[in-house]
C-alpha positions in Angstrom: 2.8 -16.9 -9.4 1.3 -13.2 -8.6 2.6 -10.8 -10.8 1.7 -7.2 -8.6 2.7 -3.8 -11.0 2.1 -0.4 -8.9 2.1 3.1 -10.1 1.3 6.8 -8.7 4.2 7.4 -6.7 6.5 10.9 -6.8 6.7 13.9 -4.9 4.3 16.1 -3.5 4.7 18.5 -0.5 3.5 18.2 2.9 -0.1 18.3 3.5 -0.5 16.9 -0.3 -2.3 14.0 -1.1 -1.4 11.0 -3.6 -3.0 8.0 -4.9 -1.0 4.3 -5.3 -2.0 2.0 -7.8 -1.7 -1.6 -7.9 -2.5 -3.8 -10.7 -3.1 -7.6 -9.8 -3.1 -11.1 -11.5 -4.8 -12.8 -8.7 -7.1 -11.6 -6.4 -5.8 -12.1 -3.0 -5.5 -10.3 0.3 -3.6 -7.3 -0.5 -1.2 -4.9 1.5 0.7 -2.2 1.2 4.1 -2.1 2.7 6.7 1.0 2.8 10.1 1.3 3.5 12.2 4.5 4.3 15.7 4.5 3.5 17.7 3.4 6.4 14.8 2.1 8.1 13.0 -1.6 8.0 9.7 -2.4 5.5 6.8 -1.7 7.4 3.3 -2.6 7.2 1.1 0.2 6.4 -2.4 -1.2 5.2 -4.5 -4.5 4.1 -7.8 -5.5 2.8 -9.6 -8.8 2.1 -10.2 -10.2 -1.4 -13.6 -8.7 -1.1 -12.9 -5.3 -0.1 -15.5 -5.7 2.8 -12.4 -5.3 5.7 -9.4 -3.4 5.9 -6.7 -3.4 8.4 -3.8 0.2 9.1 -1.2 1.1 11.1 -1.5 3.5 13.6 0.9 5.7 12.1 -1.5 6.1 9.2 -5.2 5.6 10.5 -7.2 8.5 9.3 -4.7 9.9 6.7 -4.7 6.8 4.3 -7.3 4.6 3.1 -7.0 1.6 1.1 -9.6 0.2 -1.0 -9.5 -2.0 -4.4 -12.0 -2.4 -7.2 -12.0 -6.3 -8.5 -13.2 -5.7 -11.5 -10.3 -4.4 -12.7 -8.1 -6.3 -10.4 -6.5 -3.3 -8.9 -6.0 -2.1 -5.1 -5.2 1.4 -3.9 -4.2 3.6 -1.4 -4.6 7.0 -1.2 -2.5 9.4 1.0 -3.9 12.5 2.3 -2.2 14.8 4.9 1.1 13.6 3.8 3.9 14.4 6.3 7.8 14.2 5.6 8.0 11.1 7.4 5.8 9.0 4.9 8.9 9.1 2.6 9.6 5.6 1.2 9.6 3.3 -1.3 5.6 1.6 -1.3 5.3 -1.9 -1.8 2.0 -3.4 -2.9 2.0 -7.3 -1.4 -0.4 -10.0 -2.1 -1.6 -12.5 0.2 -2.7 -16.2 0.0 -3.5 -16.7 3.5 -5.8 -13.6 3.6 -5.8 -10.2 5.6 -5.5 -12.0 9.1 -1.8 -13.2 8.1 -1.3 -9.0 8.4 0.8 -7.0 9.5 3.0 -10.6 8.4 3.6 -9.8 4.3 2.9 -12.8 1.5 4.9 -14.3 -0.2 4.1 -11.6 -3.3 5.5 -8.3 -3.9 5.6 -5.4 -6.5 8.6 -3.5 -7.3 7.8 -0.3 -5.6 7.4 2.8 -6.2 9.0 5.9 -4.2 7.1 8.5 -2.3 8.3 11.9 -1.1 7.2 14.1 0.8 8.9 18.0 1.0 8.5 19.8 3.9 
């Protein structure tokens, strides 16, 4: 069992920038997921249990970054140039079979935290 605990979501206005926490128990591929309401979860980022590769969606490349620092078992993703349409809840997700199983989520999942973005 993976217990995944994220923080750092709330509201900031467009162009802002926020930072997303997530606290692991196991060190796995991670991911970050996001879903708007109405709309499906979608993938948004993943990295490798070492940190060395990462993996984005289009519709974030160059505006997010993910990144994770193992020695406090924690993975991150910071938001810059926020736009109205990055609105969701964020879901950290942790991954057995590793980052090449992305954009497909693991079995592991956090309980979210919302992000909005004003215009």
């Amino acid at each position: 069992q993976v217990q995944l605990v994220e923080s750092g979501g709330g509201l900031v206005q467009a162009g802002g920038s926020l930072r997303l926490s997530c606290a692991a128990s196991r060190r796995y591929a991670m991911g970050w997921f996001r879903q708007g309401t109405g709309k499906e979860r979608e993938f948004v980022a993943a990295i490798n249990w070492s940190g060395g590769r990462t993996y984005y969606a289009d519709s974030v490349k160059g505006r997010f970054t993910i990144s994770r620092d193992n020695a406090k078992n924690t993975v991150y993703l910071q938001m810059n140039s926020l736009k109205p349409e990055d609105t969701a809840v964020y879901y950290c997700n942790a991954n057995p079979l590793g980052i090449s199983d992305y954009p497909s989520p693991g079995d592991y999942w956090g309980q979210g935290t919302q992000v909005t973005v004003s215009s």
